[in-house]
N, CA, C and O atoms as a MOPAC input file, in Angstrom:
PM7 MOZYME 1SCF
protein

 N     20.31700 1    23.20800 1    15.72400 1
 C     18.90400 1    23.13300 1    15.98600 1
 C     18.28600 1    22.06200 1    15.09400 1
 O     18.50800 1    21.86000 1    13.90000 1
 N     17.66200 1    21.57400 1    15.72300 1
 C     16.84300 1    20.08700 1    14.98500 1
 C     15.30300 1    20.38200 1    14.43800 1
 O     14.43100 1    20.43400 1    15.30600 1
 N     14.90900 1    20.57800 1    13.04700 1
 C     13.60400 1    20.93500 1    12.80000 1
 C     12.76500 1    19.57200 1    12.30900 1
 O     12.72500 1    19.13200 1    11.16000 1
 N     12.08100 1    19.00600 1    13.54100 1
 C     11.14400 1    18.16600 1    12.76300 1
 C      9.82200 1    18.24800 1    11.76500 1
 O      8.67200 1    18.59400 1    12.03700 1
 N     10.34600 1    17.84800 1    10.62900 1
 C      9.27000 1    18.06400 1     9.76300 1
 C      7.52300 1    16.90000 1    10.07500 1
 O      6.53800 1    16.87700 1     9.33700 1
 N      7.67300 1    16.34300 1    10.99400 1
 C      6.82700 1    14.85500 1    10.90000 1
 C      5.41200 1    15.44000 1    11.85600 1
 O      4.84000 1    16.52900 1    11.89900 1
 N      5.23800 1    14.35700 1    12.44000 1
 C      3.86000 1    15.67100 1    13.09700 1
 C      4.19700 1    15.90900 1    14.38500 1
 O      4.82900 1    15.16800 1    15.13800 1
 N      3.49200 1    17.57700 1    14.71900 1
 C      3.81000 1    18.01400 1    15.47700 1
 C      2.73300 1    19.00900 1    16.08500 1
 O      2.10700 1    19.75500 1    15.33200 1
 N      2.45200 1    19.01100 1    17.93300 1
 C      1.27300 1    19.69300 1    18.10700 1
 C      2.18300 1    20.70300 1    19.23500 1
 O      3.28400 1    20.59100 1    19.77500 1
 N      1.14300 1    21.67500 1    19.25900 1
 C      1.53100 1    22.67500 1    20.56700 1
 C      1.05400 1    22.68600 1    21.54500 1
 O      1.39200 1    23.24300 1    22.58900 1
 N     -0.47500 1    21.55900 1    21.10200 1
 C     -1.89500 1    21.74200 1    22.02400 1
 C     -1.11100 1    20.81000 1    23.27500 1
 O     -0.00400 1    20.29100 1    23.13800 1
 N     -1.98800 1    20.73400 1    24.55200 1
 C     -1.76400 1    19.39600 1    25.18300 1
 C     -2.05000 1    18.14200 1    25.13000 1
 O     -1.78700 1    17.30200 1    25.99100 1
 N     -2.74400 1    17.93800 1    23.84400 1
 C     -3.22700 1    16.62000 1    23.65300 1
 C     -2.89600 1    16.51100 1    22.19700 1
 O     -3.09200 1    17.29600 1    21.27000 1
 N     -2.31200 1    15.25900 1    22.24900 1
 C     -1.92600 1    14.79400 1    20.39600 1
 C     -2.82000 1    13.37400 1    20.28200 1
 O     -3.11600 1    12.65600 1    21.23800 1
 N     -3.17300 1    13.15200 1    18.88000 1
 C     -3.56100 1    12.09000 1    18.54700 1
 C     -3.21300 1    12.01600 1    16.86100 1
 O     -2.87900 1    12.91600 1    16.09000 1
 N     -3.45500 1    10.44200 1    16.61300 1
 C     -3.18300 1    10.30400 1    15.11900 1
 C     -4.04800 1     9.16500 1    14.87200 1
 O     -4.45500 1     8.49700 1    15.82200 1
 N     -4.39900 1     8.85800 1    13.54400 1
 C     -4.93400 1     7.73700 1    13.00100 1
 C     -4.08700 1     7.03900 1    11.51600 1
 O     -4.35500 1     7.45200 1    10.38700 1
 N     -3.17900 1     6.06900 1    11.74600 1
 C     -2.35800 1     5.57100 1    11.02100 1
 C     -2.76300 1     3.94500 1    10.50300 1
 O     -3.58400 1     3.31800 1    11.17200 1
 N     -2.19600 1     3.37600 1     9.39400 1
 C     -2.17100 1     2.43000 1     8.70700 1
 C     -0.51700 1     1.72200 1     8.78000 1
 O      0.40200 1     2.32000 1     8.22000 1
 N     -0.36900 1     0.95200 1     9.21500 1
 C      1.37600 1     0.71000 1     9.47900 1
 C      1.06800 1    -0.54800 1    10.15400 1
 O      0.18400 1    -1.40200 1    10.09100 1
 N      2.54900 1    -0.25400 1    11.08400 1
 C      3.10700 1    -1.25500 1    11.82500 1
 C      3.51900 1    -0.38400 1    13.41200 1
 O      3.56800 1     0.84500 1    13.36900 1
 N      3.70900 1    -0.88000 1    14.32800 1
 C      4.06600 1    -0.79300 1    15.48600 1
 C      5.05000 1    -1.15100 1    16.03700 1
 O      4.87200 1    -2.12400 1    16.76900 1
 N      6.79000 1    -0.47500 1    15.96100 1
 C      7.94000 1    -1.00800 1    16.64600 1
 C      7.98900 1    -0.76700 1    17.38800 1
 O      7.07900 1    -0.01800 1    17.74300 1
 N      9.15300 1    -1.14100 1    18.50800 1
 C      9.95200 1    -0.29700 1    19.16900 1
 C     11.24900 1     0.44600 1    18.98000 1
 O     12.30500 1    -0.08100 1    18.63000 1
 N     11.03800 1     1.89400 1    19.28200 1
 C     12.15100 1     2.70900 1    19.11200 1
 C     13.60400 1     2.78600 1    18.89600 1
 O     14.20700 1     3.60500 1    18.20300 1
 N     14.24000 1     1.47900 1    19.83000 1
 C     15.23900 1     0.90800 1    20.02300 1
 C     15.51600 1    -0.53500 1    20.01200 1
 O     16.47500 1    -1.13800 1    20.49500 1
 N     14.11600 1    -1.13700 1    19.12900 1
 C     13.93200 1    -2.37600 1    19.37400 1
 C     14.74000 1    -3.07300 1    17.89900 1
 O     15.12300 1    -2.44900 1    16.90900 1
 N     14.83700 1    -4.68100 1    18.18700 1
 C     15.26100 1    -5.36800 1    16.76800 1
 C     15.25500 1    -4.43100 1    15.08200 1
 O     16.08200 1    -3.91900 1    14.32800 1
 N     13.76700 1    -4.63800 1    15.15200 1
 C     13.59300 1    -3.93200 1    13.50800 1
 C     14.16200 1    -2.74200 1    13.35400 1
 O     14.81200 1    -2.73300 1    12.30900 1
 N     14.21600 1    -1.60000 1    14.00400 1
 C     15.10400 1    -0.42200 1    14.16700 1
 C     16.54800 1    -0.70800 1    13.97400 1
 O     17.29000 1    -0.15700 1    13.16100 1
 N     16.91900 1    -1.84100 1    15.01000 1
 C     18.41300 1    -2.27900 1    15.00700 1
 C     18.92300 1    -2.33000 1    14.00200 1
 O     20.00300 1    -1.84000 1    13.67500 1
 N     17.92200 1    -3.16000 1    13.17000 1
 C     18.36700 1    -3.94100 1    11.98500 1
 C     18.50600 1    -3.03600 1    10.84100 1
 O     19.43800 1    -3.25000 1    10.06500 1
 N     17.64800 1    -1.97900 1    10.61000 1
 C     17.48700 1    -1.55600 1     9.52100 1
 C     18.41100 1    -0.41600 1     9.97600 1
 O     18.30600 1     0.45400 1     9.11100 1
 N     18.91200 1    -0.18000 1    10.53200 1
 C     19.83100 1     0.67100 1    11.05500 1
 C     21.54700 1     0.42800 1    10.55900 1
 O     22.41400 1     1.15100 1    10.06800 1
 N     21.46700 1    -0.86600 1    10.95200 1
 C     22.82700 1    -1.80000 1    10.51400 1
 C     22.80600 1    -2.08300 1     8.90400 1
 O     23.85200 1    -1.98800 1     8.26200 1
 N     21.80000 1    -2.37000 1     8.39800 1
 C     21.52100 1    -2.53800 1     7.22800 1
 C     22.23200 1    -0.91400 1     6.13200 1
 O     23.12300 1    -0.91300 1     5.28300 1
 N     21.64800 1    -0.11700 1     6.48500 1
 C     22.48000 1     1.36600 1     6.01700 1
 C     23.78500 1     2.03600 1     7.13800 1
 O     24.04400 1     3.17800 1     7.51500 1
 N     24.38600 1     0.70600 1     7.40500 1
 C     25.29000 1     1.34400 1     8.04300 1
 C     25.68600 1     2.10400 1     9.37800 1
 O     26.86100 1     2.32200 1     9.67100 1
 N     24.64100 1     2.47700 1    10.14100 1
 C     24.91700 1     3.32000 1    11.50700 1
 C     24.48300 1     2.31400 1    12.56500 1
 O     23.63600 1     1.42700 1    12.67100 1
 N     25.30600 1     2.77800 1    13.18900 1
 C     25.51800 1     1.54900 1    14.45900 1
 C     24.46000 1     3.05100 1    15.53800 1
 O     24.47000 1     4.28200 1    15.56000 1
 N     23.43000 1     1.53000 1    16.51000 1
 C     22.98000 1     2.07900 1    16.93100 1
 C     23.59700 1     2.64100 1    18.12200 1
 O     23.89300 1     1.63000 1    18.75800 1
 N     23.96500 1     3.63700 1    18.80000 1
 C     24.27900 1     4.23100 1    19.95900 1
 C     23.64500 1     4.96100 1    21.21900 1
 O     22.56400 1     5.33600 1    20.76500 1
 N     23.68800 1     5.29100 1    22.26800 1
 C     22.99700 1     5.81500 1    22.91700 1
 C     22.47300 1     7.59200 1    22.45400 1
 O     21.47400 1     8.25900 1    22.72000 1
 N     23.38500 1     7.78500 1    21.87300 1
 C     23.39700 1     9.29700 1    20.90900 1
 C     22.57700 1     9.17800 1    19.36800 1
 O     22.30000 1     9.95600 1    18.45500 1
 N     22.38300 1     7.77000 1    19.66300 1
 C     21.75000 1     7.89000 1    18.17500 1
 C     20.33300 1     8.70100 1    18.16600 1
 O     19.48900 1     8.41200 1    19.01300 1
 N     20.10600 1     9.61900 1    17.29500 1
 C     19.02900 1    10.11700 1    16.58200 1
 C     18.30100 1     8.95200 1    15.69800 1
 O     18.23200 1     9.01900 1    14.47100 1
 N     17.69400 1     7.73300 1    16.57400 1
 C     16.99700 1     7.08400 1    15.48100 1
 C     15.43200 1     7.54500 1    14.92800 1
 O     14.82100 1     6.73500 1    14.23100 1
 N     14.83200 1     8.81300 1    15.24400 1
 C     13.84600 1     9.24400 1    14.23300 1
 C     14.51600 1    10.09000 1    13.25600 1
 O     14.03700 1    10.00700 1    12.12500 1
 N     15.42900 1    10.82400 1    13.38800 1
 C     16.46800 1    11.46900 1    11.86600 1
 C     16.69000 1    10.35200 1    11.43500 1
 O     16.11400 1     9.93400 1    10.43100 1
 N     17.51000 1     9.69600 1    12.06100 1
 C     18.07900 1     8.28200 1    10.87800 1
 C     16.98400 1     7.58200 1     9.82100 1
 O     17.11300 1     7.44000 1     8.60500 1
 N     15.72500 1     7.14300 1    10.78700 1
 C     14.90400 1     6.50600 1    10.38000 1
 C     13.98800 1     7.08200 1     9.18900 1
 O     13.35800 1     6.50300 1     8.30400 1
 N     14.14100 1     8.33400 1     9.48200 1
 C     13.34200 1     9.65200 1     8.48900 1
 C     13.76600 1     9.48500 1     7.14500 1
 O     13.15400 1     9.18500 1     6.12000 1
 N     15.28400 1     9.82200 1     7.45400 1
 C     16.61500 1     9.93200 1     6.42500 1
 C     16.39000 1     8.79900 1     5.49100 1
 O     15.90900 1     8.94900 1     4.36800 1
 N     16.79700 1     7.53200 1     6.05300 1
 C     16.41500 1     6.16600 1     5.23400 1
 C     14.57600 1     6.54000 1     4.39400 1
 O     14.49900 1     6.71200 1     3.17700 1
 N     13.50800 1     6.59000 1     5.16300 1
 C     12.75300 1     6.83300 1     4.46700 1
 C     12.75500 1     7.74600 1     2.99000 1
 O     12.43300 1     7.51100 1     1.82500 1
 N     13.27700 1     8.85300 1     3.70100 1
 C     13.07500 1     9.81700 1     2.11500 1
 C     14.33200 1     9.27000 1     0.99700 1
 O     13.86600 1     9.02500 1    -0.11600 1
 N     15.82500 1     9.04600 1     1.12100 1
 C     16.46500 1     8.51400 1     0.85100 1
 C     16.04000 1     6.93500 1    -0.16000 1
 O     16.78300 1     6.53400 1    -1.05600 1
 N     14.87800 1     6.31100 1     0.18700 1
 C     14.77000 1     5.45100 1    -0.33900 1
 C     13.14500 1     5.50900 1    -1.06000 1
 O     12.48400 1     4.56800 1    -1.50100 1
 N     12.84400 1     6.77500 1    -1.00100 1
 C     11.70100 1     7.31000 1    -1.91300 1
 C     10.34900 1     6.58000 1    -1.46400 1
 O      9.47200 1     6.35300 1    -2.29800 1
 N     10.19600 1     6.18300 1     0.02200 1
 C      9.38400 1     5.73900 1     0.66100 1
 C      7.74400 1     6.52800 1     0.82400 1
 O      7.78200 1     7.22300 1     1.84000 1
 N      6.75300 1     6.59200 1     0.33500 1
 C      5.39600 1     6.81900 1     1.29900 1
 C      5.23300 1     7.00300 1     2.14500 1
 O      4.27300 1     7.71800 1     2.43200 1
 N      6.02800 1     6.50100 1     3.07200 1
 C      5.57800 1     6.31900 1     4.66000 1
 C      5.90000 1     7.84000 1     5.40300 1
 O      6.44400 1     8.85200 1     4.96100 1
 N      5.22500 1     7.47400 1     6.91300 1
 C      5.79400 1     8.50200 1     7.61400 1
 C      5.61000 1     7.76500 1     9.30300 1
 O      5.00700 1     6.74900 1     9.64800 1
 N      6.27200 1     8.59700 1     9.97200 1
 C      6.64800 1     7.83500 1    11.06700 1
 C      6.09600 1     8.86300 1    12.21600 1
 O      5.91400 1    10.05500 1    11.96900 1
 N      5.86800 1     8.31800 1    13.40200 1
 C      5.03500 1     8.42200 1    14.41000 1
 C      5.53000 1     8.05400 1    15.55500 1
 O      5.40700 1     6.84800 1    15.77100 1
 N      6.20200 1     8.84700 1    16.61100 1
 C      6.62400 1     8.69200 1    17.92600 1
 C      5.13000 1     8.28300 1    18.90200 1
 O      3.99600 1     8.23300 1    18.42500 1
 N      5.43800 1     8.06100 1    20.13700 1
 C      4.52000 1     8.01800 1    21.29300 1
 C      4.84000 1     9.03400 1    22.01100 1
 O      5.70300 1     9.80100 1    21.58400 1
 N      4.05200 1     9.32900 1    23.59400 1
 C      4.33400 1    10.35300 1    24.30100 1
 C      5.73400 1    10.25100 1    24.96000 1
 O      6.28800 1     9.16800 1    25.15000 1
 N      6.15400 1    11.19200 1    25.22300 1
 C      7.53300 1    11.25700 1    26.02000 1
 C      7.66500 1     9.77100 1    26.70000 1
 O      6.67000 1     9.04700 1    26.72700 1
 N      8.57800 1     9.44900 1    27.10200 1
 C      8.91100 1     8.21200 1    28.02900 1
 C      8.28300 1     6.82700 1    27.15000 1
 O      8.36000 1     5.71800 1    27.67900 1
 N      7.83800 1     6.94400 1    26.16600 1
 C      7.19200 1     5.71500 1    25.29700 1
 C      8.26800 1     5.54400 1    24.59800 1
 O      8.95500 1     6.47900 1    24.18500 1
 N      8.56300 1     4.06700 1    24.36000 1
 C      9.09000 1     3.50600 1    23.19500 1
 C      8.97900 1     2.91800 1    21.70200 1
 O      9.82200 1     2.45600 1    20.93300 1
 N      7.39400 1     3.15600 1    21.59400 1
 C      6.96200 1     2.99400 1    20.60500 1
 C      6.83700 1     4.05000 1    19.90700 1
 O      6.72300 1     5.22400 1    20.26000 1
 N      6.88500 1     3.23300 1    18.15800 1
 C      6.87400 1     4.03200 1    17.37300 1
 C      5.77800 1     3.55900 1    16.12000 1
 O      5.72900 1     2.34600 1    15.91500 1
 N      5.07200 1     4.27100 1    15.43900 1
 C      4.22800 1     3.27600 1    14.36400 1
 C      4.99700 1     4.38900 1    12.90300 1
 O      5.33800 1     5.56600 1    12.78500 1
 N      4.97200 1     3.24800 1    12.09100 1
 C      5.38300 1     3.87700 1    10.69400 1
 C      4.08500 1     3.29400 1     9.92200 1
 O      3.56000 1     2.25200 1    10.31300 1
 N      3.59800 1     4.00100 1     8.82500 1
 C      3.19600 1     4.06800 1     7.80700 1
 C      2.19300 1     4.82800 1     7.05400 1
 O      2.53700 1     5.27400 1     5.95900 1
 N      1.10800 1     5.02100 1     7.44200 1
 C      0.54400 1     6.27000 1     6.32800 1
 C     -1.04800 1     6.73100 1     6.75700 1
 O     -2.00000 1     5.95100 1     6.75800 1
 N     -1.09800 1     7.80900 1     7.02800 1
 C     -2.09000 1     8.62400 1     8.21300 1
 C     -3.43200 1     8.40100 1     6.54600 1
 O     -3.33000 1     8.67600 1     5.35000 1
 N     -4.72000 1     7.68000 1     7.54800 1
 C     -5.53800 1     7.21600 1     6.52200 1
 C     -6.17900 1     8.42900 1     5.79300 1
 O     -6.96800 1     8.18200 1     4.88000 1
 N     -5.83400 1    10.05800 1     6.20600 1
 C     -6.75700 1    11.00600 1     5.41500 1
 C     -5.67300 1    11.26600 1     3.58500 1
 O     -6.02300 1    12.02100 1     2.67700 1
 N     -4.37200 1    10.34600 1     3.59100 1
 C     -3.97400 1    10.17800 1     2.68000 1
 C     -4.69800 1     9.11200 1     1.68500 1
 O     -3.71300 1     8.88700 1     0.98100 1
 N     -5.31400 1     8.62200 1     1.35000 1
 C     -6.20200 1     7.88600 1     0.84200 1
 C     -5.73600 1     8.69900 1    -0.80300 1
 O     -5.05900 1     9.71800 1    -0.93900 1
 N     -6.17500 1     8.10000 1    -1.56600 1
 C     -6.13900 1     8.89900 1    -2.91800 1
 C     -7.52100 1     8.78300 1    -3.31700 1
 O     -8.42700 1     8.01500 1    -2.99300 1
 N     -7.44700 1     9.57500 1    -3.96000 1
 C     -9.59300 1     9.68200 1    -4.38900 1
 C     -9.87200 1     8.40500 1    -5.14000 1
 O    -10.72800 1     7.58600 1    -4.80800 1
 N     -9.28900 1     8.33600 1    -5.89900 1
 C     -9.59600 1     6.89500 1    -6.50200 1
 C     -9.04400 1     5.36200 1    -6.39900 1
 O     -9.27200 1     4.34100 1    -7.04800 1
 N     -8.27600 1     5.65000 1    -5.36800 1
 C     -7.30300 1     4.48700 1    -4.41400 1
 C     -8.31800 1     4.23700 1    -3.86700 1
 O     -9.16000 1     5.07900 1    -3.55400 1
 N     -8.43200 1     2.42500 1    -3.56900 1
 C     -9.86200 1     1.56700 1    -2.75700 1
 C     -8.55200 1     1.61400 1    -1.48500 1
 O     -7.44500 1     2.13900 1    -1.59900 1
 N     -9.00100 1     1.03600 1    -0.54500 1
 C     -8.86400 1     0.85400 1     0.95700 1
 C     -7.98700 1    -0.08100 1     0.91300 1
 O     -7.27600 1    -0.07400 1     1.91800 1
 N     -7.59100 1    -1.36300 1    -0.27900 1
 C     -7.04300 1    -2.38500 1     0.11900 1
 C     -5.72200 1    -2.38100 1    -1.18800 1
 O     -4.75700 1    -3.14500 1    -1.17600 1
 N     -6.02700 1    -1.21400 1    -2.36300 1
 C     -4.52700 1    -0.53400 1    -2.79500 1
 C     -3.81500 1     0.04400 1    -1.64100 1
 O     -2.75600 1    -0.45500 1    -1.25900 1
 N     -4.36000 1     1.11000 1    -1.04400 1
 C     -3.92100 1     1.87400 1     0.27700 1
 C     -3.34000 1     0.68300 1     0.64700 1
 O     -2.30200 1     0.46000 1     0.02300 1
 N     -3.63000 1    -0.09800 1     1.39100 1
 C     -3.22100 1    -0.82700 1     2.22600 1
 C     -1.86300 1    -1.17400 1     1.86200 1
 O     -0.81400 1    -0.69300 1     2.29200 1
 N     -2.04900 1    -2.10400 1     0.98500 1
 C     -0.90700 1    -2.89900 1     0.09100 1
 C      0.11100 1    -2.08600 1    -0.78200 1
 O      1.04900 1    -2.62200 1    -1.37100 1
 N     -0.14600 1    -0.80200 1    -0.81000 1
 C      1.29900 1    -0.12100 1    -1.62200 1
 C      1.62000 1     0.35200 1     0.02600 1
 O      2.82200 1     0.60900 1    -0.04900 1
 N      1.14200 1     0.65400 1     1.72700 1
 C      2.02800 1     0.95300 1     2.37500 1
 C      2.64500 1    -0.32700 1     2.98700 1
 O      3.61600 1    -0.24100 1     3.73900 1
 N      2.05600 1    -1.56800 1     2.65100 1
 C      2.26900 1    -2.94700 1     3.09200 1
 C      4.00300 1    -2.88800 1     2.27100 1
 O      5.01700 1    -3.04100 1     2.95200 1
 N      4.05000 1    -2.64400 1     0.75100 1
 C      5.08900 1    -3.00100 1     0.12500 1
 C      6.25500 1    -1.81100 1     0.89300 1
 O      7.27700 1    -2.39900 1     1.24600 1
 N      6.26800 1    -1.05800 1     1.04600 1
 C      7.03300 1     0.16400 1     1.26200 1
 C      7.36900 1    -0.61500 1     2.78400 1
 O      8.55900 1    -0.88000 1     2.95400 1
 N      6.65400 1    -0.90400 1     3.62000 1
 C      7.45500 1    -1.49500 1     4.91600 1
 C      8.15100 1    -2.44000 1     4.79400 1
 O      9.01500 1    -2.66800 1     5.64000 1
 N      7.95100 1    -3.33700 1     3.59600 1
 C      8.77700 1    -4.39200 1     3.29500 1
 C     10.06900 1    -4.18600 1     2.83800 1
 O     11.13300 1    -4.73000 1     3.13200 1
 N      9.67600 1    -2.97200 1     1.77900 1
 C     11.06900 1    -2.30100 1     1.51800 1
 C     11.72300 1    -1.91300 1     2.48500 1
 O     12.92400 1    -2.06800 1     2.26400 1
 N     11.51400 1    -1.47600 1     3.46600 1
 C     11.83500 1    -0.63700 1     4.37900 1
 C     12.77000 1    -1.34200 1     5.41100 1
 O     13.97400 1    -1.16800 1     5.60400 1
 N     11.90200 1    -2.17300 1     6.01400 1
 C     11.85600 1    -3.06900 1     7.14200 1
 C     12.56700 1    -4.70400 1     6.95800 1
 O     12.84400 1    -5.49300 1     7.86100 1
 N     12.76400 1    -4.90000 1     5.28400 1
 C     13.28200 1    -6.03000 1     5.26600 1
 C     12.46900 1    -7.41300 1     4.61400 1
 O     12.87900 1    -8.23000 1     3.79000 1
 N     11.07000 1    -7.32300 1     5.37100 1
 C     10.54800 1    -8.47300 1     5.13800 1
 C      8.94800 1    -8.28300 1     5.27200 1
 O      8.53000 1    -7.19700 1     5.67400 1
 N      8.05000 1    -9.31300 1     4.94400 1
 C      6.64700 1    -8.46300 1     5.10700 1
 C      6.41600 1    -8.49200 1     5.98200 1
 O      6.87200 1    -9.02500 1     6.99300 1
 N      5.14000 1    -7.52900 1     5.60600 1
 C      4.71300 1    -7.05400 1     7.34500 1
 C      3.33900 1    -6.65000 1     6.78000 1
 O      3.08900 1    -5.98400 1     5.77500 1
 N      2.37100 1    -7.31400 1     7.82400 1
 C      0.64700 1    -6.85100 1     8.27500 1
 C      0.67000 1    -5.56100 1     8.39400 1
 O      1.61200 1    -5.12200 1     9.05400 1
 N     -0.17900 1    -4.69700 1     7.90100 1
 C     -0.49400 1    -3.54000 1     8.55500 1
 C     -1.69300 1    -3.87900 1     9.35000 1
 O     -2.40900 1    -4.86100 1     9.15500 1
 N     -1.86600 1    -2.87700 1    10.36500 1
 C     -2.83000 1    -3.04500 1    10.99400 1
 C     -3.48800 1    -1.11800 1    11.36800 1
 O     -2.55600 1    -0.36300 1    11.09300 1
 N     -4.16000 1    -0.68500 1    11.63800 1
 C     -5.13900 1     0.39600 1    11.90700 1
 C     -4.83500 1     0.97200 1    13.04700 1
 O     -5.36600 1     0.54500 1    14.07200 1
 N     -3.92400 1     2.05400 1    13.10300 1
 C     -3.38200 1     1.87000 1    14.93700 1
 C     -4.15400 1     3.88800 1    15.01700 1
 O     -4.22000 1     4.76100 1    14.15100 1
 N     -4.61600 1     3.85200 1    16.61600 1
 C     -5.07000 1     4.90400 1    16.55700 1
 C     -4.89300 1     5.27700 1    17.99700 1
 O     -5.48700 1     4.76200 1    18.94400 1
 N     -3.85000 1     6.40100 1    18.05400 1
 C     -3.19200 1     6.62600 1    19.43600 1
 C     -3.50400 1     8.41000 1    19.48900 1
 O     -3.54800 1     9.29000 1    18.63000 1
 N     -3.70800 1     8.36400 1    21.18800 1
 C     -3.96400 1     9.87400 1    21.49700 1
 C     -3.53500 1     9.98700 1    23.41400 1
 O     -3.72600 1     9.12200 1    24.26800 1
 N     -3.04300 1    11.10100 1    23.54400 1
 C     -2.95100 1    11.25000 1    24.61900 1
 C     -2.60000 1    12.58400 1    25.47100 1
 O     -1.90700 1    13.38200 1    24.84000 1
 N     -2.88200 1    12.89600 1    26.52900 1
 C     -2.68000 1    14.62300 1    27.33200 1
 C     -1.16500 1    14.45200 1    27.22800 1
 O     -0.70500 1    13.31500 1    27.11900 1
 N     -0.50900 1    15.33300 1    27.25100 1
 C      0.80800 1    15.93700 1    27.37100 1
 C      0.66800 1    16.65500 1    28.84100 1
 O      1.32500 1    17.68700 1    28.97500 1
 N      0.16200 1    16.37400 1    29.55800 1
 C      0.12900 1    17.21100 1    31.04000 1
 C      0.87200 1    17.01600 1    32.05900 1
 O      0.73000 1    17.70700 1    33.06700 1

């Protein structure tokens, strides 16, 4: 049995408001950082465990964010009600800016991504 710890609704409608980046699921940057720790990507691959795994494994901030069923996108980085009380908007930014770099290889823009949709 597979317990995802990441977010998760029961309702029919999910939404999130994140600070990150925007891949695809099975796309290059996944590939890569995949190959990078070793697991070859497969059709069996679990790349949100994998991708999870590498995160906590490498003492990452971030957190990661599927789309609705049949979507291939995925956004990683850090849901804005994490803010720290005395963290400004553009520390936020730039310590989840560094962590994707770690992450991902190389820098990367964050940008403000804010996705919602029925499950019906």
């Amino acid at each position: 049995m597979k317990i995802r710890t990441g977010f998760v609704s029961n309702s029919s409608s999910s939404s999130f408001l994140i600070y990150g980046v925007c891949v695809e699921e099975h796309g290059k940057e996944i590939e890569e950082l995949l190959k990078k720790h070793g697991i070859a990507m497969e059709d069996d691959t679990d790349v949100f465990d994998e991708v999870d795994a590498i995160i906590k494994k490498e003492k990452l901030d971030l957190t990661w964010e599927s789309g609705p069923d049949g979507s291939d996108k995925v956004w990683i980085g850090k849901s804005w009600d994490k803010v720290g009380d005395t963290e400004t908007g553009k520390e936020f930014k730039t310590s989840i800016e560094n962590d994707l770099e770690k992450l991902l290889g190389k820098k990367q823009n964050g940008d403000t991504f804010e996705e919602g949709w029925y499950n019906g």
